[in-house]
C-alpha atoms as a printed R data frame, in Angstrom:
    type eleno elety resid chain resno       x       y       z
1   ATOM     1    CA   UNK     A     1 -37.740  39.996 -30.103
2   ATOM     2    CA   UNK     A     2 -38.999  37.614 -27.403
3   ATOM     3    CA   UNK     A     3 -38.194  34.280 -29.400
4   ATOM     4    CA   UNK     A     4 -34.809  35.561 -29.947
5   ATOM     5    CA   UNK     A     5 -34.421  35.782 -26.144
6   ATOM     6    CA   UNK     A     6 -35.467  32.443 -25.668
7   ATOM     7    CA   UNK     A     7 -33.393  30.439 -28.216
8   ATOM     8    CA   UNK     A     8 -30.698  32.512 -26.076
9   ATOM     9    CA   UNK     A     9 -32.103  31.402 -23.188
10  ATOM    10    CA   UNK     A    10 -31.732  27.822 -24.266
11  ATOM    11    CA   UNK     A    11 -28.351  27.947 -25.490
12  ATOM    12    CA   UNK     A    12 -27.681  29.378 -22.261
13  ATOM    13    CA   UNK     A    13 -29.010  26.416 -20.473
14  ATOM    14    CA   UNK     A    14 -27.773  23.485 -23.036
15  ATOM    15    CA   UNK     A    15 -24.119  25.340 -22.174
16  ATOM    16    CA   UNK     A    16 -24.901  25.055 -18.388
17  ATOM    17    CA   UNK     A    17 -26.158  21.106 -18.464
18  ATOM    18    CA   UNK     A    18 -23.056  20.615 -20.810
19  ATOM    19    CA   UNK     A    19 -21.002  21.733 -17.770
20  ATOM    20    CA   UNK     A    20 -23.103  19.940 -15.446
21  ATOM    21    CA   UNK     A    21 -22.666  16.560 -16.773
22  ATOM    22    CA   UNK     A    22 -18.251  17.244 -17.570
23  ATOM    23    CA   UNK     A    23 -18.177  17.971 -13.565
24  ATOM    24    CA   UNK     A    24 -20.655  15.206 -12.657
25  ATOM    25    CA   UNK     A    25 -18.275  13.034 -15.002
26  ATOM    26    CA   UNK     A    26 -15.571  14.094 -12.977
27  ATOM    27    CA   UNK     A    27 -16.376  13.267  -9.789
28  ATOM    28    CA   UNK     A    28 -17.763  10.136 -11.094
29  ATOM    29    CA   UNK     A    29 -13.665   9.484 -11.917
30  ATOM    30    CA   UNK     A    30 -12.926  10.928  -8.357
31  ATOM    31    CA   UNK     A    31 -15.340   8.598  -6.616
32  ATOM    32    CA   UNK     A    32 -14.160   5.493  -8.867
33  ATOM    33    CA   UNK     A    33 -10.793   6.093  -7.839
34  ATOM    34    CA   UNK     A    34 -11.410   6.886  -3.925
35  ATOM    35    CA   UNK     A    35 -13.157   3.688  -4.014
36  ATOM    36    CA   UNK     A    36 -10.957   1.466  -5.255
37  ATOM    37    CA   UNK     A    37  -7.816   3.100  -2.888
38  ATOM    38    CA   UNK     A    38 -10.185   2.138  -0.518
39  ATOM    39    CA   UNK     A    39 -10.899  -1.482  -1.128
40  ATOM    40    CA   UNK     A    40  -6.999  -1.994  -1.144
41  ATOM    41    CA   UNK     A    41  -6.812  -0.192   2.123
42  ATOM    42    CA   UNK     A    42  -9.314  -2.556   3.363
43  ATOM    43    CA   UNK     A    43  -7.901  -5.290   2.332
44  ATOM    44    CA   UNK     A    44  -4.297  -4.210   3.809
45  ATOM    45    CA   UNK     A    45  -5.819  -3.521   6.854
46  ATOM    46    CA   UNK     A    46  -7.525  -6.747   7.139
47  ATOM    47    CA   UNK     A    47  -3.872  -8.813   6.538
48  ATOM    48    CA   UNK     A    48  -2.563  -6.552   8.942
49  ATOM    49    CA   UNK     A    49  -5.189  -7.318  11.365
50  ATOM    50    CA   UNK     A    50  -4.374 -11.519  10.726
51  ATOM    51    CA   UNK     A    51  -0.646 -10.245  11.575
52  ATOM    52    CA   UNK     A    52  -0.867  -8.342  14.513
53  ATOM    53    CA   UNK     A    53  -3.599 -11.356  16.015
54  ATOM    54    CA   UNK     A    54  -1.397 -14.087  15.134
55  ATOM    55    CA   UNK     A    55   2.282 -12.124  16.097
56  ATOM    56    CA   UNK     A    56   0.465  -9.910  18.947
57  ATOM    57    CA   UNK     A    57   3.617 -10.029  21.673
58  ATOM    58    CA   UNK     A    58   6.660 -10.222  19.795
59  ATOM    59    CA   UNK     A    59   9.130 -12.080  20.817
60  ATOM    60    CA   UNK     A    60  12.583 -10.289  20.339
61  ATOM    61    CA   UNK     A    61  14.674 -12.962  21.634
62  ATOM    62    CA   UNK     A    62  13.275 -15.500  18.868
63  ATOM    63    CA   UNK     A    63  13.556 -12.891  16.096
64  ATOM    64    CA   UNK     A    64  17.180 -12.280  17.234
65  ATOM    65    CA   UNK     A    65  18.300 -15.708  16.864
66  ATOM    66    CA   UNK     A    66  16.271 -15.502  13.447
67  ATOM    67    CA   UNK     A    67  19.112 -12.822  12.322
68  ATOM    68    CA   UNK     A    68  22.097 -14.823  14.140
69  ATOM    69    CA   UNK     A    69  21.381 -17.942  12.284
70  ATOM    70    CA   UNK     A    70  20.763 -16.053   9.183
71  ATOM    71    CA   UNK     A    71  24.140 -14.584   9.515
72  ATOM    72    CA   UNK     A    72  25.893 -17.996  11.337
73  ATOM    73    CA   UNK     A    73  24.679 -19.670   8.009
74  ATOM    74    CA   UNK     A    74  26.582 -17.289   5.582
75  ATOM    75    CA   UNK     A    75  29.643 -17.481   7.878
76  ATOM    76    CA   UNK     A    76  30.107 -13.864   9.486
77  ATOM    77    CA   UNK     A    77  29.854 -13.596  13.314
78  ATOM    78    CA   UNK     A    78  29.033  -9.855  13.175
79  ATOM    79    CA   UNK     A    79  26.687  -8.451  15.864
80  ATOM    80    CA   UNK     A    80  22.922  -8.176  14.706
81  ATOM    81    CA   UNK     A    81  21.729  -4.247  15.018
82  ATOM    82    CA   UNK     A    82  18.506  -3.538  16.233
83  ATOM    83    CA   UNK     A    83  18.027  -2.171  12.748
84  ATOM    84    CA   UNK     A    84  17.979  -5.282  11.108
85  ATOM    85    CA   UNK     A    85  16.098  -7.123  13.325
86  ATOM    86    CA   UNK     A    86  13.169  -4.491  12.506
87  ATOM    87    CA   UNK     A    87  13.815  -5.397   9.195
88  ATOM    88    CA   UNK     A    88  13.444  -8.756   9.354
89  ATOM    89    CA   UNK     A    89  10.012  -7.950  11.621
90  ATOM    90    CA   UNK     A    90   8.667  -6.145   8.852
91  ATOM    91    CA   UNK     A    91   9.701  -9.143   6.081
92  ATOM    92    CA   UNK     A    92   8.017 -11.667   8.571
93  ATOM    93    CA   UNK     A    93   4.670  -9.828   8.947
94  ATOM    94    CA   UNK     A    94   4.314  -9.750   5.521
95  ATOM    95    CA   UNK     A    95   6.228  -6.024   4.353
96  ATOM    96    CA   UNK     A    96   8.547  -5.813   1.902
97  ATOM    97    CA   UNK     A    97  12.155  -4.343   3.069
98  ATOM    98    CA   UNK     A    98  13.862  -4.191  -0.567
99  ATOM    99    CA   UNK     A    99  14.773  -0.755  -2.149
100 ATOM   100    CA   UNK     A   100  12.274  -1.902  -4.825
101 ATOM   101    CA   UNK     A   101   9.104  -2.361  -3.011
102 ATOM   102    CA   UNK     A   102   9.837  -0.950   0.487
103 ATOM   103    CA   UNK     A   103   6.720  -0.799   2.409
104 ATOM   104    CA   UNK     A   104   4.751  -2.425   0.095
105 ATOM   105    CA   UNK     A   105   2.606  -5.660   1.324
106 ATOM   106    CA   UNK     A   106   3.830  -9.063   0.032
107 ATOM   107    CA   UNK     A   107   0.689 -10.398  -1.976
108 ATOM   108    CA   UNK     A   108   3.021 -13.021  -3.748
109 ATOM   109    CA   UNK     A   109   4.899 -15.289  -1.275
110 ATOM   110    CA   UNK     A   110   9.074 -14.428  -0.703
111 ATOM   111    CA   UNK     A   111  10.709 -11.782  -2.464
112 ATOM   112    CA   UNK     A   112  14.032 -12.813  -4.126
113 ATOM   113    CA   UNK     A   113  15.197  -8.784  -3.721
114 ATOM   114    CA   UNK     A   114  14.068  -9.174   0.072
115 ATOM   115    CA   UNK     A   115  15.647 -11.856   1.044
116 ATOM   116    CA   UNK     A   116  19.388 -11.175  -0.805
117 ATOM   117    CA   UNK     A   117  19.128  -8.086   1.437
118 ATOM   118    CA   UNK     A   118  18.360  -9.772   4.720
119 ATOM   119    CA   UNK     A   119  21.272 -12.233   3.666
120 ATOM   120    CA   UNK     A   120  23.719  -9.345   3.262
């Protein structure tokens, strides 16, 4: 009767380290993936960083004759919302302002879906 209990006993334990190493598999996936949103967090942060040192006090009046010229060059002599000059902010410290990216950091240079919207 006793060796019956412990072949139990060890089939018991095999289930147990069988369950052990799916959940420590798991969180090995969890910790892969919290590490690597991490690294591009890090490395968002840091462009962001270059931005705000380089761009630190904004100048609206230069980012307002950014938007008239824009305009001035397509031929309209509508009046420049605040709106868009945030959007053209954002496009100039490196964000994306297209429906297809929004928000998105510019890793690639100009964005052909950004800039047909600022030109609109």
């Amino acid at each position: 009767m006793e060796n019956k209990n412990i072949f139990a006993h060890m089939q018991e334990m095999e289930a147990q380290i069988d369950e052990m190493r799916t959940t420590l598999g798991d969180w090995k996936q969890t910790v892969k993936e919290l590490m690597e949103a991490n690294q591009k967090l890090s490395l968002e942060n840091e462009q962001l960083r270059i931005i705000l040192k380089r761009e630190a006090p904004l100048d609206k009046a230069a980012l307002s004759a950014e938007a008239e010229a824009i305009l001035a060059a397509e031929g309209k002599e509508e009046v420049v919302g605040e709106g868009y000059d945030n959007l053209a902010r954002l496009y100039h410290e490196g964000f994306h302002i297209c429906n297809v990216y929004f928000g998105h950091l510019r890793t690639e240079g100009d964005c052909l879906f950004c800039l047909s919207f600022l030109n609109k």
